[in-house]
N, C-alpha and C positions, 0 to 999 in steps of 0.2 A: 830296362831294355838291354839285350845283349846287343853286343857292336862288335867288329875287328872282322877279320880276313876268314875265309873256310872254302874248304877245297871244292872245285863248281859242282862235285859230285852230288854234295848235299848242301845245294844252294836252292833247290827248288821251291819255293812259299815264300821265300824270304827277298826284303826289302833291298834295294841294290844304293848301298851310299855314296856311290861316285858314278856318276855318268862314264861308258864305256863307251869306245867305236872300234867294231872288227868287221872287216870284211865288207865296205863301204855302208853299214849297218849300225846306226847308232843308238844305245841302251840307256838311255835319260835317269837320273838317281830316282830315287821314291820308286821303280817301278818294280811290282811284285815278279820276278821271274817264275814262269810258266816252265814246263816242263819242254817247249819247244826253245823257250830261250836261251835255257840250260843246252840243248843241244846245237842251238846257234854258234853259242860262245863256245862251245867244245870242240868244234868243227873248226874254229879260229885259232885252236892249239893255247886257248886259256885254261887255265888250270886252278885258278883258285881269283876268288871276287873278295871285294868286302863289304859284308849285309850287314844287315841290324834284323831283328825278332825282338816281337812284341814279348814280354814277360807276362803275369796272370795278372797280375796289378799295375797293367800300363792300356791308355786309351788309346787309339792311333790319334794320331795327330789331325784329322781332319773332323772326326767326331768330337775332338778337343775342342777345337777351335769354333766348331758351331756351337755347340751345349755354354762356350763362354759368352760368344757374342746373342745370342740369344737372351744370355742372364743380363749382360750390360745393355743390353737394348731400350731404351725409355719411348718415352711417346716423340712422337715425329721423324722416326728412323726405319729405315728399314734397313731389314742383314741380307746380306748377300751372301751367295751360296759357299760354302767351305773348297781350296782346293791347296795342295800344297802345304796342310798346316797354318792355311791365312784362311780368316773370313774377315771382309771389311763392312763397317758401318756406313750407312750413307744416311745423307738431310732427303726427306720428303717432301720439305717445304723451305720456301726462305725466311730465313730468320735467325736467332741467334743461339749459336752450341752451349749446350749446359751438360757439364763435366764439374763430376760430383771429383776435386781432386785427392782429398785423403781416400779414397775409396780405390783410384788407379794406383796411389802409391803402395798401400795396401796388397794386393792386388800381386802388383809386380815385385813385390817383396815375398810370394811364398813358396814359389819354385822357380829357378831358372831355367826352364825349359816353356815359361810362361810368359808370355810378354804382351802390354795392351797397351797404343800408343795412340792419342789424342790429338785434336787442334786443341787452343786456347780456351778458357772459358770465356763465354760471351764472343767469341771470335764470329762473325758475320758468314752465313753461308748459304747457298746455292741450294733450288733441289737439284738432286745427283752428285751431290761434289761430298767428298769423304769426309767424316767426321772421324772416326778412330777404325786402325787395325790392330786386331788378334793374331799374333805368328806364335805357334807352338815352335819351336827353335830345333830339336830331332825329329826323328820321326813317330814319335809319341810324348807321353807325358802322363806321369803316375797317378791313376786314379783318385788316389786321396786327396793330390792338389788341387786335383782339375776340381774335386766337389768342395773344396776348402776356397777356390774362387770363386765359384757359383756360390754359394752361400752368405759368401761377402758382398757381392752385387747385388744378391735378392736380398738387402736390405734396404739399399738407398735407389734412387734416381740415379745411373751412373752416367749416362751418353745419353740426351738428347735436345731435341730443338723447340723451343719457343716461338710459335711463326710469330710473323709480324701480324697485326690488328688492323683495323680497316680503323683508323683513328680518324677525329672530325678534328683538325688542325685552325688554329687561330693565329696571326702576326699584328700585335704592332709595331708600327717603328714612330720613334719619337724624330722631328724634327728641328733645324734649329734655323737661323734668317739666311746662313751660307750654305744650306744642305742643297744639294743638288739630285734632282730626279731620277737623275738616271743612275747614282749609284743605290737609291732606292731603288730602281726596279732591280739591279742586279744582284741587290739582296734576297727582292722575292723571287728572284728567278732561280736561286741556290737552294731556297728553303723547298721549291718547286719540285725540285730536282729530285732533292731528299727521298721528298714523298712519295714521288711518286714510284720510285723503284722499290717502295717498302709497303708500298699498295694501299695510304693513305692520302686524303686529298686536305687540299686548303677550303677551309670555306669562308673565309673572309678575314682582309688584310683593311687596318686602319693607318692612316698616317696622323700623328695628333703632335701639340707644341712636346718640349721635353719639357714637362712640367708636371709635376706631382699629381696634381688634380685630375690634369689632361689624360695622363695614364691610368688612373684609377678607374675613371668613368670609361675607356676603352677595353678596360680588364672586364667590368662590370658588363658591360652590352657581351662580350667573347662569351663569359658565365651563360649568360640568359640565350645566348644561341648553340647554348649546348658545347660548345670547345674543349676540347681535354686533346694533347697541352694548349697552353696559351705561350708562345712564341715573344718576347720583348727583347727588338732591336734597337738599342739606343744610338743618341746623334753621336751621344759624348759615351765613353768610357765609364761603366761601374766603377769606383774609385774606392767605396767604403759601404757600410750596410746602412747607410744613416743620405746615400745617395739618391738621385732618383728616381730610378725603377723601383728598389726595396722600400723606398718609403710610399712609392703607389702602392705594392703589394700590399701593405699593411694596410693602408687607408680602403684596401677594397677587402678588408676582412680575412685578411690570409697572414701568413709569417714566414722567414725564410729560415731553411735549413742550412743552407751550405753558401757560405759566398767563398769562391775561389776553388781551385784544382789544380790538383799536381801531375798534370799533362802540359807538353809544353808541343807545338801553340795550344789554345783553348784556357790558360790559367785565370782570366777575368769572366766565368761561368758562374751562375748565382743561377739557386734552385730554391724555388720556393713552392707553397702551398695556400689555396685559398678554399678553404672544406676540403674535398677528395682533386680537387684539380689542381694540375703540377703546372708549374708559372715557369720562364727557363727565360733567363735575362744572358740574354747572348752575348760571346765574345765576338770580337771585331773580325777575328779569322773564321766566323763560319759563315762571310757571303763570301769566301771561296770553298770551291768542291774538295780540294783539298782536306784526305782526314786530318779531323784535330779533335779537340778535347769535344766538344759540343756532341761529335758523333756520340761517342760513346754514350753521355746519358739518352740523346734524342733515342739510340736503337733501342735502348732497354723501356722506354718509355713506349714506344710504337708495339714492342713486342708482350708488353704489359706484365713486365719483370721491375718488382720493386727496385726503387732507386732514391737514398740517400744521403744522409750525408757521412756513416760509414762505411757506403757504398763506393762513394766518390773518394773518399782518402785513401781506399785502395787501389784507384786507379794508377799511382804512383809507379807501381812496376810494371814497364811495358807501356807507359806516359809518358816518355822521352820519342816525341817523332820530330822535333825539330831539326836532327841530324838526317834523316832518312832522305834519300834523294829522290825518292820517286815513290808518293805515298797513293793508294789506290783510293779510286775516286768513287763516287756510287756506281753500280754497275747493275745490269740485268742479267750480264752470263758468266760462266763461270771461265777465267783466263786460261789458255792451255795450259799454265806450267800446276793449276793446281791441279791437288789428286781426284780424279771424278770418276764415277761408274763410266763405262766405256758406255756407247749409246750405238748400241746393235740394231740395224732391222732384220726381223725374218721374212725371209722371202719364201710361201711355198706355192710348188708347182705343182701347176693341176692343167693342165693343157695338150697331154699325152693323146694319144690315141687309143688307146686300151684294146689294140689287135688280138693278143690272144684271151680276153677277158667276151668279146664276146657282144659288151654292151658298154656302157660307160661306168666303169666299176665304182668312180668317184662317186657316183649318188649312189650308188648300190647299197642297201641297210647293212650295218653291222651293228650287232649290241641295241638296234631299234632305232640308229640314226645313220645318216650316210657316211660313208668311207671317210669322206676327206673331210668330216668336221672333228675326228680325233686330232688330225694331226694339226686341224687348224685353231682348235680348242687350246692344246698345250702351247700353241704359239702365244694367242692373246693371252694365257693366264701364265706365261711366262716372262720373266724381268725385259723383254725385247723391245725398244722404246716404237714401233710400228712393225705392223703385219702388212705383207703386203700377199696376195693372193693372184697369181699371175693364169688365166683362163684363156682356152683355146676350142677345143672341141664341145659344141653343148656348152658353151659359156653361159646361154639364159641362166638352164639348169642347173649346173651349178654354183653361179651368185644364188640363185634363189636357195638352195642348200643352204647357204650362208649368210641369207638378208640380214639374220636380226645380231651378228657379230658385228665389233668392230675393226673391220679391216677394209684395205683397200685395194681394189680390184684393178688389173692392169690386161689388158687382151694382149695375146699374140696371135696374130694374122699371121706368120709362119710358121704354127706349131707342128704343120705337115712336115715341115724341114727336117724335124727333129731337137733335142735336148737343148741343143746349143742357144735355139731362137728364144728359148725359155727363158733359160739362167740370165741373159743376156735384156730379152724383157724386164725381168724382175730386176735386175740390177742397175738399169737404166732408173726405173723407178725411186731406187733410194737416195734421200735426201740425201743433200752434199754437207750435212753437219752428221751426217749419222761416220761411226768409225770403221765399221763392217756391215756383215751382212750373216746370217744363219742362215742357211739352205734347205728347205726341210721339205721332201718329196709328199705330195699326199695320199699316196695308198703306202704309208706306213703308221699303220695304228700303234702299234705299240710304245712310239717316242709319246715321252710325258713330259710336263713341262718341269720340272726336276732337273732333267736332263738336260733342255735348253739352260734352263738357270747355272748349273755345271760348266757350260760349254761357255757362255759369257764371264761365269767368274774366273775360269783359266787364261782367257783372254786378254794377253798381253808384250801389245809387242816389241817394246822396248826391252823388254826378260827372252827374248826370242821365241816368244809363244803367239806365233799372227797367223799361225792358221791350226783350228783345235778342232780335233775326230774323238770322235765316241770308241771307242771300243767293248768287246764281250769275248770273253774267250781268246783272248790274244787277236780277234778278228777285229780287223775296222770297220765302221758303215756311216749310217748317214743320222742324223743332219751334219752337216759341216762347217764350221762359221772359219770366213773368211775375211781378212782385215782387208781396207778399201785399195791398199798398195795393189792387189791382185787386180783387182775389179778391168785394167786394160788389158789384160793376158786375157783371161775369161772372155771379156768384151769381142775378144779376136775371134774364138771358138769359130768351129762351121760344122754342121751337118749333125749326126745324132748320137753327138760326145759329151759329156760331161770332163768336170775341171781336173778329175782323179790326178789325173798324170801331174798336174800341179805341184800335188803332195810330192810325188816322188823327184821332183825337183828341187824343190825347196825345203827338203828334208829335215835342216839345222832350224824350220822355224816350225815344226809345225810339234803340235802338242798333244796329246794322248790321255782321253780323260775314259775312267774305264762307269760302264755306265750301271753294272749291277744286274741286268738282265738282258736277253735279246733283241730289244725294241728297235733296236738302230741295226738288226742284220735282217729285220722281217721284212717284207714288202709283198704287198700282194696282185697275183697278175693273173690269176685265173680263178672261175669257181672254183675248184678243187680247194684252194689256197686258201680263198676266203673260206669256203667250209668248215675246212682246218684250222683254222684261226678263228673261228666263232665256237669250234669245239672246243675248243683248250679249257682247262682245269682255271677257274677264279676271273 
């Protein structure tokens, strides 16, 4: 890749490596200057940039970065769209990360301009919360590399999830003449806990003496009700293999693998087996929620990720949480501070009046189906955690356009008012967990879901990217996704204005994703239009 400073005369195609501002006008790095740019910046009495150009044997940096995550992608993952030289991996389901690790070491040892960064192996995860990112580190990265990392990932498993199993869970706890019930129940109420956020259920809990026999014959009835694992919470303390939980294990036809672990708390953990069912003679710290040693094997068990006893002596590193002050407890969502897919709705509007159209262009056929299920098509098959579909004129008709999608339909009863009643409906409607919102008008057929996908994975506003436009041609247009900090400006709107002027407010946050074709400058508002647009080539 060439790189350094050239005169703005023949800066035109080329890649802009430092963000400029002239002339209350500011010129973002990565962004290919246009030949109008060139005359922006020239008009500002600049005279020389500093680019980068692609070489014959360099990929740009965003086809890098997908052609990699793509190859590291394993089952339970989905990639998110390339922008910037990052594409991130994300969990699809909960369960536990499996990162193949000589393979990222690999990996990031064959060009520095290559870099792929992970959670933990076995690290616990979220759907939507990130498992690994790809940053190409310039603005490209030499072909040879890029297929010498592809090559290495298309041999192994590299990034993915193991959900958890719908496990049938068994407890018993042994008692002694001082044991007190209630801190039995508090036991089952932790083991409870466990399960339930990992999508497996208890199916029956024994209380029996601590007695040898008494646990065996408890093991025995868990087997024959089907149980995998069987859960043994003792009165007393595992002390030795010759104690008695392991000596019921053995009495009911099983053996144990592992007594003890090098996780601290959890270190009095005993694993055992009786045929194919794993026996787990618990430590005194797993009837608190509190993680400790017991998580660890219980998740890989739930998730039906072998687990033994060279399993467990590796837990050693990264087995020190007794120092940790605040260790995370089972959960259903994922915390703010972790990395997660942003969770966008799209809102599109369809509640216009279609005055110079004639009729209601929205159901009007294009391509053999109506106007407004292209664009509402690319919303549902795009990464957007809810569609919202906001109707006004002819609302029957139009839900019915859309019955057999799923989305959800919002009337506006002022859509005489104008634009503002819309945006303002639709936005009313999205969930107070979602982070934005994508705008997306429906007589523009040409936006694909591509493009939405583009528009959420730019989407970041802590990097000062909270509000992302499409671009073609150096031209903006629409959809527009909008981070929820807008949402009371918008909310204010009146009469038959859109948020535009926004943008030009908020200039330093908004983001510019260039789309590859026209789809985000098309709109259609009269036959003539639509004609023209059903004639077009492919």
């Amino acid at each position: 890749m060439q790189f350094g400073p050239v005169s703005l005369s023949s800066a035109q195609g080329a890649i802009l490596a430092h963000s400029r501002r002239a002339g209350g006008q500011r010129w973002r790095k990565g962004r290919i200057l246009s030949a109008d740019d060139v005359a922006a910046l020239d008009r500002e009495g600049l005279r020389e940039v500093v680019v980068a150009r692609l070489d014959a044997g360099d990929i740009g940096e965003d086809e890098a970065a997908a052609r990699i995550a793509e190859a590291a992608a394993g089952p339970g993952v989905r990639v998110g769209a390339a922008f910037t030289g990052r594409a991130n991996l994300y969990a699809a389901a909960s369960g536990l990360a499996r990162t193949e690790v000589n393979a990222i070491a690999a990996v990031n040892a064959v060009d520095e301009s290559i870099t792929v960064a992970t959670v933990s192996p076995y690290a616990r995860v979220e759907p939507q919360q990130m498992l690994a990112t790809i940053k190409i580190i310039p603005f490209a990265a030499p072909m040879a590399a890029v297929n010498e990392v592809v090559r290495i990932l298309s041999t192994r498993e590299t990034v993915g999830v193991a959900p958890f199993l719908e496990k049938r869970v068994a407890l018993i706890s042994t008692v002694l003449s001082d044991s007190r019930s209630q801190i039995l129940d508090k036991n089952v109420a932790a083991i409870e806990t466990r399960l339930k956020v990992a999508g497996s259920q208890l199916i029956s809990e024994q209380r029996v003496a601590h007695e040898e026999r008494a646990v065996a014959a408890a093991i025995t009835d868990a087997l024959a009700a089907g149980a995998d694992p069987i859960l043994v919470f003792g009165a007393s303390a595992i002390i030795d293999r010759r104690d008695v939980i392991p000596a019921a294990i053995g009495r009911a036809g099983g053996a144990i693998e592992r007594f003890g672990m090098p996780v601290d708390p959890g270190n009095l953990l005993l694993l055992g087996r009786v045929n194919a069912t794993t026996v787990i003679g618990l430590p005194g710290c797993a009837r608190s929620l509190k993680r400790n040693g017991f998580d660890f094997v219980l998740e890989r068990v739930l998730a039906g990720l072998p687990v033994g006893d060279g399993d467990i002596a590796a837990m050693g590193v990264g087995g020190l949480l007794m120092e940790i002050a605040t260790r995370p407890q089972p959960r259903e969502a994922i915390p703010a501070d972790v990395p997660h897919a942003p969770a966008i709705a799209a809102v599109v509007l369809a509640a216009g009046l279609a005055s110079r159209m004639g009729r209601n262009k929205l159901t009007t056929l294009l391509d053999g189906k109506p106007l407004l299920r292209h664009a509402v098509e690319a919303a549902v098959s795009s990464h957007a955690a809810q569609v919202i579909v906001v109707t006004g004129k002819d609302a029957r008709d139009v839900e019915a356009a859309l019955a057999d999608l799923p989305v959800r339909f919002v009337r506006n009863a002022e859509y005489r008012q104008g634009l503002s009643t819309s945006l303002k409906a639709g936005l009313n409607a999205v969930p107070a967990e979602m982070d934005g919102a994508v705008v997306l008008l429906g007589d523009m057929p040409g936006v694909e879901s591509v493009l939405v996908d583009k528009l959420i994975a730019a989407f970041d506003p802590h990097e000062g990217r909270a509000i992302v436009v499409p671009t073609h041609a150096g031209k903006r247009g629409n959809p527009v996704l909008w981070a929820r900090r807008f949402f009371p400006e918008i909310l204010a709107l009146q009469g038959d204005v859109g948020a535009r002027h926004l943008i030009a407010t908020y200039e330093d946050g908004v983001c510019e994703v260039e789309a590859g074709d026209d789809g985000p400058l098309v709109d259609i508002d009269t036959p003539e239009a639509l004609n023209a647009y059903a004639a077009r080539p492919g």
